[in-house]
Structure formats: structure tokens, C-alpha cells
N, C-alpha and C positions, 0 to 999 in steps of 0.2 A: 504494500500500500504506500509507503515509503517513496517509493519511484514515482507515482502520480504526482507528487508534489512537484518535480521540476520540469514540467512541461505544462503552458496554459494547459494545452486540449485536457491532460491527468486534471487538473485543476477542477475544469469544467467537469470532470465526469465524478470526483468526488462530489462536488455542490449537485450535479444529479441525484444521483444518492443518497444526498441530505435534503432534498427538496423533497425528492419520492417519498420519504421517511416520514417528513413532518405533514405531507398532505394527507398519507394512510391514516398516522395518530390522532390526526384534528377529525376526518370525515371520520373512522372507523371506531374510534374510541371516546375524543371529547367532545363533539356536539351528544353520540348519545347520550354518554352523562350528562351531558346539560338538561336536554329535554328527558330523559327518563328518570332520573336520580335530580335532579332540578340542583345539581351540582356543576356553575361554572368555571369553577376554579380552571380546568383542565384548557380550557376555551382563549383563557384570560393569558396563561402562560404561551400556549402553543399559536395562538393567533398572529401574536408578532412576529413570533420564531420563524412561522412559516410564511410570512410577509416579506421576512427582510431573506430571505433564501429564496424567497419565488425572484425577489428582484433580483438577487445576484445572479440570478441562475440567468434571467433572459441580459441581462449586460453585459456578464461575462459570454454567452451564445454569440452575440452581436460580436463584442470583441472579437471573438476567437473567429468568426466567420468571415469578417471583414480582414484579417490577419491572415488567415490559412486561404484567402481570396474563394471562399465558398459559394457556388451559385442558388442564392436565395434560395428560388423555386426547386431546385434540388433537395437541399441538406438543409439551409438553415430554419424556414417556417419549418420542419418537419420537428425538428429540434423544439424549437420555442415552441409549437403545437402540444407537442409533449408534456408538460408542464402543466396542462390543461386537465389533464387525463390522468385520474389515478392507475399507478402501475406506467404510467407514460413513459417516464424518466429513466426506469427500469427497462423500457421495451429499447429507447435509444442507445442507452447506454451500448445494449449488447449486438443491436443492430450496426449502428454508424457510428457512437464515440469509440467506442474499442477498436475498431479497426483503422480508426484515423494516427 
């Protein structure tokens, strides 16, 4: 895991990971506590978390795609699409980030 760190593209695909991670725990685990257990706490923590790593994720996309001279319509909307979609992140990752 180590080695991702010294290359944008490793870079991007960790915050993939951590993006994918914190949209799972927010839709899969803390809104239901919210509305079933009427406990927000889980909501309050994880909301920001996964705010400020949705954004890293699509600016670091952008960077790295305007960097590695990516054609949009190819690679990059697929990318930031991803993002969108629980399990997205995960599906990219193993499709297009890893082999780049």
C-alpha cells in the first residue's frame, strides 16, 4: 500500500477507497441509525468525512486526468461518475485506476 503513495494516479486510487468506504458507512449504516434508532450521531460524524473525500476525490480525478492528458469522454466522466454510485469507486478502481 506503501507504493500508492508516490504516484498521483496510487494517490487517486487510495482516496477511491476512502471515498467508496465512507459513502457505504453513511448510506448502509448511518442514515439507518438515524431514521430507525433516531440516533444521529453516526450522520453528524460521517457527513463531513464523506464530503471533504467526495471533493478530493473529483479534484484530484480532474488533476490527474488533465496531467496523464486523459480523454474526458473516455476515462475521466467514467471516473468522476463513479463517485456517484455506491461500490463505484471500487468498480474503477479495479477497472481503469489499477491498470493506469
Amino acid at each position: 500500500m506503501i507504493h500508492l503513495l508516490k504516484t498521483k494516479i496510487g494517490r487517486l486510487r487510495i482516496l477511491a477507497i476512502l471515498e467508496g468506504i465512507s459513502l457505504l458507512t453513511l448510506v448502509f449504516l448511518a442514515v439507518p441509525l438515524k431514521y430507525w434508532l433516531e440516533n444521529p450521531a453516526l450522520v453528524k460524524i460521517m457527513g463531513p468525512v464523506h464530503g471533504t473525500l467526495f471533493l478530493l476525490f473529483l479534484f484530484n480525478t480532474l488533476s490527474v486526468g488533465i496531467e496523464q492528458q486523459w480523454k474526458f469522454r473516455e476515462t475521466t466522466w467514467k471516473v468522476i461518475l463513479a463517485c456517484f454510485i455506491p461500490f463505484g469507486t471500487f468498480y474503477i478502481d479495479n477497472k481503469i485506476l489499477r491498470r493506469l
